[in-house]
Structures are given as C-alpha cells and as structure tokens.
N, C-alpha and C positions, 0 to 999 in steps of 0.2 A: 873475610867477614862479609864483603858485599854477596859472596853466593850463598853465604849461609843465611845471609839477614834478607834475601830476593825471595819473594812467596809467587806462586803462582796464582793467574786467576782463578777463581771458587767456579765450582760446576756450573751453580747458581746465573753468576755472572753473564758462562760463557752461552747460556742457555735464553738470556732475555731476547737477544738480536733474533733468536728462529722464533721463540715467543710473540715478541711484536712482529714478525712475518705472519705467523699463524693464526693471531689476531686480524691481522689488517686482510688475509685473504680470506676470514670470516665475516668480515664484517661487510666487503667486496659480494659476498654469496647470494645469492638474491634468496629471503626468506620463506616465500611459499612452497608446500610442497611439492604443486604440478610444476614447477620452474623447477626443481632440486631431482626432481625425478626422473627430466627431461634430460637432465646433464648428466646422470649418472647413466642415461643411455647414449646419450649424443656424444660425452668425452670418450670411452673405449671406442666407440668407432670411426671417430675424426684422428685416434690416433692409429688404431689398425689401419688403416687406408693411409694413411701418412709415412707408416713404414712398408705397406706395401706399395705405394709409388715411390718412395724410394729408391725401393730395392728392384723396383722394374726398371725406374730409370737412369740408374747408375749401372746394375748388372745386363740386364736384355737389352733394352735400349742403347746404351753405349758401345754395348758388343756387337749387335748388328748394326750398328753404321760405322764400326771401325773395319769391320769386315767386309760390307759393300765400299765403304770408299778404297778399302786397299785391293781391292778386285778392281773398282774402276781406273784406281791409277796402273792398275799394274798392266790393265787393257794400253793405254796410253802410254805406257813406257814400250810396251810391245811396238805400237804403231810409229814411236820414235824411232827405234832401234832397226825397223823395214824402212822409212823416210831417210834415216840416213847408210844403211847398208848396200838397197835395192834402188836402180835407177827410175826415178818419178818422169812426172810429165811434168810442165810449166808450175801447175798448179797444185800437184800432186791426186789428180783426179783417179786415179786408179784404187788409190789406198783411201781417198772416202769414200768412195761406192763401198768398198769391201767395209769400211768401218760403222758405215751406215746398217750394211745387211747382215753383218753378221753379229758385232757391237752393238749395234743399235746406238752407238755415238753420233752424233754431226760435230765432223773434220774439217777445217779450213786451212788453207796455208798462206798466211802473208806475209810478201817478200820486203822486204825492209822495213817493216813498222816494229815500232816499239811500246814495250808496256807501257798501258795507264799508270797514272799514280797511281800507289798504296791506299785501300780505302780502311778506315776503322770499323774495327770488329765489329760484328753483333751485338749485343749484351748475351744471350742465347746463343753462344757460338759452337755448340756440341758440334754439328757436321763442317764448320768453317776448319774449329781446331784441328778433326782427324781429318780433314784434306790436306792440310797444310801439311802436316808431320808425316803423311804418307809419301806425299808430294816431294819433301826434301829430301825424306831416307832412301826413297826409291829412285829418284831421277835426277838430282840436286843440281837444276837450273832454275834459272829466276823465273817467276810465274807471278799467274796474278791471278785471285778466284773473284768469282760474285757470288753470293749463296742466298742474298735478298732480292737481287736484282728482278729475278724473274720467277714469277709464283710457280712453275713446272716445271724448270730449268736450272742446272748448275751452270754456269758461264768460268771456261779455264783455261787461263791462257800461259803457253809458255816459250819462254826463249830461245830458241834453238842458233844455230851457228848463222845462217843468213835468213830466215824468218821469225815469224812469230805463228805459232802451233794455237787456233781456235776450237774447243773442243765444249759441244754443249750436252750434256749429259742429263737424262730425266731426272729430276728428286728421288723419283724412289728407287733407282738404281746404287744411289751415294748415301741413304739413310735410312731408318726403318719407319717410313711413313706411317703404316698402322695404328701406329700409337694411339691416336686419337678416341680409335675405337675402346679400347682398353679403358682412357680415362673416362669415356660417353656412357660404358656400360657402369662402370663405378659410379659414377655418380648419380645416375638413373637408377641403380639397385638403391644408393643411400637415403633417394627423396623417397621412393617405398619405403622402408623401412622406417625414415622419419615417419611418413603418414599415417601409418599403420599404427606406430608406438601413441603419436598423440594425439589419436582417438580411441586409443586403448585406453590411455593413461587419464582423458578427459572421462571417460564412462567409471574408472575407479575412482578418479578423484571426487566425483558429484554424489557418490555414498558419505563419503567424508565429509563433507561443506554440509550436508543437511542434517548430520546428527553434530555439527556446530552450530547451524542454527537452533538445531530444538533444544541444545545445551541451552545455549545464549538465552532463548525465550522463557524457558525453565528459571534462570538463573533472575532474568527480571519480572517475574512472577508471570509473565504471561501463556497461555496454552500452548500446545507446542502446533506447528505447521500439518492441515489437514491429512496430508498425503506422506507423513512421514511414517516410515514403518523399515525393521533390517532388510538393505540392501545390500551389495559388491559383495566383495571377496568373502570369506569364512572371517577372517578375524576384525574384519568392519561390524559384519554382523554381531558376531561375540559383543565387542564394545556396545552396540546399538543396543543388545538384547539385557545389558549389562546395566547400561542410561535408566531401560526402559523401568526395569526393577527397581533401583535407586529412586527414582521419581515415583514410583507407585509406594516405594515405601517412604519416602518423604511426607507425601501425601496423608498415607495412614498415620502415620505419625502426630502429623498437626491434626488429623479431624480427631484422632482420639485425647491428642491435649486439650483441643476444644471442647468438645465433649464434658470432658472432665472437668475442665474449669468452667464451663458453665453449670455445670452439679451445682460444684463449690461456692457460686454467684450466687446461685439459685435458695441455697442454706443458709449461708452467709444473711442474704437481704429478709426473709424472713424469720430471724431471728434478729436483723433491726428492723423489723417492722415490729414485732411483739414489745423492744425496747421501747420504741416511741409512744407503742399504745398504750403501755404501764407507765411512761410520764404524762402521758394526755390526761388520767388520770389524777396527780398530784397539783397540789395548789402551786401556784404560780412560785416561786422562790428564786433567790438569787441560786440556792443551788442548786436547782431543778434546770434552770436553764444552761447553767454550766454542762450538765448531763446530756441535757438536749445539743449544746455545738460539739459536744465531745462526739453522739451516736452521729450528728451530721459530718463531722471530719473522719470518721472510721468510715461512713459510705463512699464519701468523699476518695479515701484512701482505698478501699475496694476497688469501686469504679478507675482508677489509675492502677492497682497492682491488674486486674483484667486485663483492661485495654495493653497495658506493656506483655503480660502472658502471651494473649490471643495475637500481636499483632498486627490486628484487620489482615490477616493472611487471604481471609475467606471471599474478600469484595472483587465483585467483578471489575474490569480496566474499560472505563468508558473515555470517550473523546468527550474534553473537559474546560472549560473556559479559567484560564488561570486567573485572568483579570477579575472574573465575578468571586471567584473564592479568595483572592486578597480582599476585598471590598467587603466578604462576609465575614472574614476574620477581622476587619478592620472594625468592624460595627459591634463584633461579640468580642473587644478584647475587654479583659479582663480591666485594667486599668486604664482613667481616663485621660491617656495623654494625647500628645502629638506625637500620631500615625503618616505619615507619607506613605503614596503606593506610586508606583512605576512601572509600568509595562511594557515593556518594547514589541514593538510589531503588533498592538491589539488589533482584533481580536486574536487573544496567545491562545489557540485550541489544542490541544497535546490528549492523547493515553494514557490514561491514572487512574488510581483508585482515588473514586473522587474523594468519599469520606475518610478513606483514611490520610492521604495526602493535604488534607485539608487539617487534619488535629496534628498534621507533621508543621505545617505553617504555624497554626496555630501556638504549638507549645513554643515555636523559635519566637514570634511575635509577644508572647506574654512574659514570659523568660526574659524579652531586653523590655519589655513597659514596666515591668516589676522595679529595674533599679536602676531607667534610664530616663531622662525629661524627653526627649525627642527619639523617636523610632525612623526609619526610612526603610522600604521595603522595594526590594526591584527584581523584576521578572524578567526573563530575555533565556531566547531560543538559538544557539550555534552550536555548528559541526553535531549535531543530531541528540546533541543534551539539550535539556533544562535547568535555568542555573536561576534558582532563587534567593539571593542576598538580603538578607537581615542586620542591619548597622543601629549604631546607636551611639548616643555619646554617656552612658554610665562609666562605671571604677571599671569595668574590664575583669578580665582574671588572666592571673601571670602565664606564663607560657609552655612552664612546667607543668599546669593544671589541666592545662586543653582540654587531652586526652584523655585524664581522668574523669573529668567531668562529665563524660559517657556512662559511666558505670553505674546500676543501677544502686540509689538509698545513697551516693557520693553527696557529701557534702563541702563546700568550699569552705575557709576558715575566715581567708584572708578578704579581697575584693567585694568577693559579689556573694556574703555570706545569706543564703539562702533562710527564707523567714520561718516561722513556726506551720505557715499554712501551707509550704509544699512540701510533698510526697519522695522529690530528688527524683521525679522518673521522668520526668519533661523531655530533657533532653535526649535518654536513653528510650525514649518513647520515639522521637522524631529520628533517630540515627536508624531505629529496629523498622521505621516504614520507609525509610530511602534505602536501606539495603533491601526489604523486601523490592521495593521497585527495580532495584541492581545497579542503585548508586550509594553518594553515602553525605556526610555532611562533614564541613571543616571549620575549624575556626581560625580566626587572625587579627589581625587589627584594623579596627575601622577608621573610615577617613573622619569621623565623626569625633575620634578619639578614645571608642570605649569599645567596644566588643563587634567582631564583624563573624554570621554565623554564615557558611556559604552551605545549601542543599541541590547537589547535583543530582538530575536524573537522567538516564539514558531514554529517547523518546525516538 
C-alpha cells in the first residue's frame, strides 16, 4: 500500500528550483542594452580562450615539459652511469667539461655531503611534478630539486653511493618556456577585439538613446531634440522612420480634432449668443431669468466639454514660476475658503504649459474648496518630477471610487456628491493635462482627513 499510495513530485514542483535560478540570474543581468551586448560578445570569447588554454596547457604544454625533463634526466642518468663505470679524477672534472659542452649541464661532485631537507612544493608544480616522476622512474636514488630557487636555473641534486651529484640545468631545457608568448598574443588579440566591439557597439547604441529621447519628449508633450533624424543600423532606422510617422499622424489628428471643435464652439456660442438676445428682449420675469442661468450654465457646460475635447494640447512648454500660479489660483478660487500655499525651494521655476497646467491646479484646488472648510496646497521639485499636493479636510470619497472619479460626466453618490453646478469633468480635465505633460495625478488620503489629490509631472 505504501508504493501504491507514494506519489512522485509534480513536473511543476521539480521545475521551481531552475525557475528561481533563472529568475535570480535575471535579475543579476545588468539591464541596459550596451551592457547586454557587450556580454553577448565578451562571454563566447572568455570562454573560447578558456578552453583553448586549457587545451594548450594540459595537452602542449604538459607534453613539452614532460619531454624535455625526461630528456634532461635521462642526460643525467647517462653522466651517472659514466661516474660510476669509468674511472673519474678527485672531482670528476673530466665528465663536467664534457657535460658542460656537450649537455650544456653544469656537474658538480661532492664527496660526503648530504641532501638538503625536503622543500614544499610549488603551488604551480607542473615542471617540479615531471622532474620528480622522471627522476624516480629513471634513476631511483634520493634527490632533491629546486625549480623556484633560481629564476634561469633548475638546481638537482642526487645521491649517489659516496657523493652527492650537483646538476644545474637552464629552465628552458626542463620545460616549455614559451608559453608566455602564447598567453601575451591572446590576450593582446582579446583587448583589440574588446576595443573594437565597444566602439562599435557605443556608435549603434547612440541611434537608439536618441529615438528614446524624442519618444520620451513626444510622450511629455514636448518637441523632439533639434538633430534628431534616422540613424544606425537598417532596422533602427525602420523604428525611427516608423516614430517619425506615428507622431506626424498624432499630430494631424489632434490639429484636425481641434479644428473641428472649434467649428463646433464657434456654432454652438452663436447660437447662445441669439439666446441671450431674444431674452434681453423680454420683461424681466422670474422665468426669464431661469432661462437666462440655464443659456449661462450650457456656456458654462460648453466651455468645460471644449477645454476637456481640446486638451490645451496646442500651448507651448515655457519655464514657469509654480509659486506665482498657486497664488493665482489661490485668488481665482472659486469658493471663499481657507487656501494654504506651500512651496518648496521658491522660486519653483519648471517647463509647462503654463495655462493649461494652471486650469490642471486649478480644477484640483476647487474640487477640494467645493466640499472642504480648509484647503492646503504644496509644491516641491525631486528626482526630476514635479509633485503638486492638494489636501483638505472634506467627506473624502471611498477608495473604490478614486479611479472612477476620472471618468468623464462620473458622478459620486456617496461622499463628495458633486452639486447641480458641475459639469463632472474637473477632474478628468486635470488627469487629461498631467498626462499630456507625461505625468498623471493620484489620489489618497490626506493628513487633513479628507481627500489628498497628488499631480506629478516629469520636468
């Protein structure tokens, strides 16, 4: 029953661990593209050169100094094999001449001394190793090497029946010195190749950053950068020539929605202008002048569906005293309460449309005097926003509503049920000029207690 009732773990399961690997070495990745680009050149070629030193210094390299050390030992097992065969002199001076000129070793012979202690290895012991193992297979008497001791020299000594055998041998006879050159030319190909690729990759990538600026610029309603036009590659271009169209038909777009509705302004108000002149006409009446607030609240209502149609798409982005435009909205608010203004850093000079950024304050600022005893308004410039805060202590609106309350003609039911005299486009009047700028506006709760309206713009 226990193997029948044992489940295996789910694919699912076994799949999260490479998942969160997969995740965490994304998230490790550094995100720009000239850095992403670089490494899709730099990794294949830090690992080609990685296997091929390997493969040089495990197969060539290890092979030529196994080779010259078992050539130089076997020199020395020679010159053992004459030392103890053939009759020497005191010192054996006959058999180092010869081992000098013809070997090109330098032979010593002394007569009762004994090896040095044992020294510890290298860390890097490739030539110590194959002396050692040549050493024993070939002659198997006690020895002693030095392979650090002397930067030109191998130092090797061995025991023979009444001396000790000195034998100092050049490095590059016992190992394959050249190497070096091997690793010099590599690495000197690789720093070309780096430099090469990223200033390649810095002249492709700068097509790219400039049609993200004239996005970006486009995006907060500003011109785009004088010198921008399709650069780099074919399909930079493509996208640039791609922008260039989208924006030129953006453009047509709005000047012919303009256009149009100002037709429709232009009909509209003369035809309450004809209204007003046919009651200027009638005697005074209680319901003559009902007729009269009524043609005043359709203009009224005009001039509000316009402005949210139109916009202010069309205003130019001047550098703009934010402090003077709280202070004129403070003066032109609609209702006569207690206004608070706040400015940090005055004078707050910033890039806006002035007049339209100012009916964006405006509607936040009348919207909370409408249904709140105290207003508080505050300005302040960080990390390259504009963030203007609108508080107040009214009923608020629930949380669920926020959002909604953007929508143009919304009306609340609950909180902050909006009066007979607005339009309901206030709000969606002020979100439609902070995304024109390429920010947007949020709401929350105020420390005030009752509705906090935040309008961020990018500056």
């Amino acid at each position: 029953m226990d193997a029948l009732t044992h489940t295996a773990p789910l694919p699912t399961e076994r799949r999260r661990p490479l998942r969160r690997l997969l995740s965490a070495i994304g998230d490790a990745m550094p995100k720009g593209l000239y850095a992403r680009a670089l490494i899709i050149i730099i990794a294949p070629m830090v690992l080609l050169q990685s296997v091929v030193t390997f493969v040089f210094l495990e197969r060539h390299w290890q092979t030529v100094t196994h080779r010259l050390s078992t050539v130089t030992v076997q020199n020395i097992a020679m010159l053992i094999d004459m030392y103890q065969a053939f009759p020497q002199g005191q010192n054996g001076e006959t058999l180092t001449a010869l081992a000098e000129k013809n070997l090109n070793l330098r032979v010593r012979f002394a007569k009762g001394e004994e090896l040095p202690e044992v020294r510890s290895k290298p860390f890097f012991g490739l030539l110590d190793d194959a002396l050692s193992d040549e050493l024993t297979t070939r002659i198997g008497r006690p020895f002693w090497i030095d392979t650090v001791g002397r930067s030109d020299f191998v130092d090797i000594r061995i025991k023979l029946d009444d001396a000790v055998m000195h034998v100092l041998a050049k490095r590059s006879q016992t190992y394959a010195s050249n190497s070096h050159i091997f690793l010099v030319w590599m690495l000197g190909t690789s720093l070309v190749l780096l430099t090469v690729a990223i200033l390649f990759l810095r002249n492709q990538i700068k097509p790219i950053l400039r049609l993200a600026h004239a996005a970006e610029s486009f995006g907060k309603g500003r011109p785009p950068p004088p010198d921008f036009r399709p650069r780099g590659a074919r399909e930079v271009r493509q996208a640039a020539h791609a922008f260039i169209e989208m924006r030129d038909r953006i453009e047509r777009h709005v000047e012919q929605r303009t256009v149009m509705l100002a037709g429709v302004s232009h009909d509209l108000r003369t035809v309450l202008t004809r209204f007003k002149l046919q009651l200027a006409l009638f005697e005074e009446t209680p319901e003559i002048d009902a007729m009269r607030a009524d043609v005043d609240e359709m203009q009224a209502m005009l001039e509000d569906y316009m402005a949210f149609a139109k916009g202010d798409s069309g205003e130019e982005i001047v550098r703009t005293d934010i402090g003077e435009i709280l202070g004129e909205v403070k003066s032109q608010a609609h209702a006569a309460k207690n206004i608070e203004i706040e400015v940090e850093g005055e004078p707050l000079v910033v890039p806006v449309r002035r007049h339209a950024f100012k009916r964006a304050v405006a509607n936040l600022v009348n919207n909370a005097a409408r249904f709140a005893d105290h207003v508080n308004v505050s300005a302040a410039k960080h990390n390259g926003s504009l963030t203007v805060q609108v508080e107040d202590d009214g009923p608020g609106i629930p949380e669920d509503e926020r959002e909604h309350v953007f929508r143009p003609f919304y009306r609340v039911d609950d909180a902050r049920n909006q009066d007979a005299g607005s339009t309901g486009l206030g709000l969606a009047i002020a979100r439609d000029i902070a995304r024109i700028h390429g920010g947007d506006i949020a709401l929350g709760e105020s420390r005030l207690g009752g509705l906090k309206a935040v309008l961020r713009v990018p500056v």
